[in-house]
N, C-alpha and C positions, 0 to 999 in steps of 0.2 A: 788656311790649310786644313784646319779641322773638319770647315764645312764641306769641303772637297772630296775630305776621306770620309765623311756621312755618306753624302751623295752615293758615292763608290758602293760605300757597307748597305744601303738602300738598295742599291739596282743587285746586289749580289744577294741578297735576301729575298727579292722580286724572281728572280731566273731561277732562283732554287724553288721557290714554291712552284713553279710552272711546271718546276720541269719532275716535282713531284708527284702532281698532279698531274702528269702526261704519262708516268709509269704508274701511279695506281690506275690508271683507266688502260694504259697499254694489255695491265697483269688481270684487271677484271677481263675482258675482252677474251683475253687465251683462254681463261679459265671456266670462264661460265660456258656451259652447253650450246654449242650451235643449234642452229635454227634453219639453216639452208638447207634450203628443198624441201621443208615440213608446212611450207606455207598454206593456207585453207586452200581450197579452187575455187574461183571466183564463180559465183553463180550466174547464167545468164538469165537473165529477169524480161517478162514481155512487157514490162513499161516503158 
């Protein structure tokens, strides 16, 4: 039964870091300065 309830506290250990790591990158994401529509313009080259 112990090894069962490891397992359990393992995957619940697992989803929480995931899922911590999916809101600090959700929260960088908001946060940091967009870039849309700032792109260079592509140069047309005669090569």
């Amino acid at each position: 039964m112990a090894t069962a309830l490891g397992l359990i506290g393992l995957l619940v250990v697992i989803v929480c870091v995931i899922a911590l790591a999916a809101a600090v990158t959700w929260l960088v994401v908001k946060i940091s300065p967009t870039t849309v529509g700032k792109k260079p313009a592509a140069k047309s080259g005669d090569s």
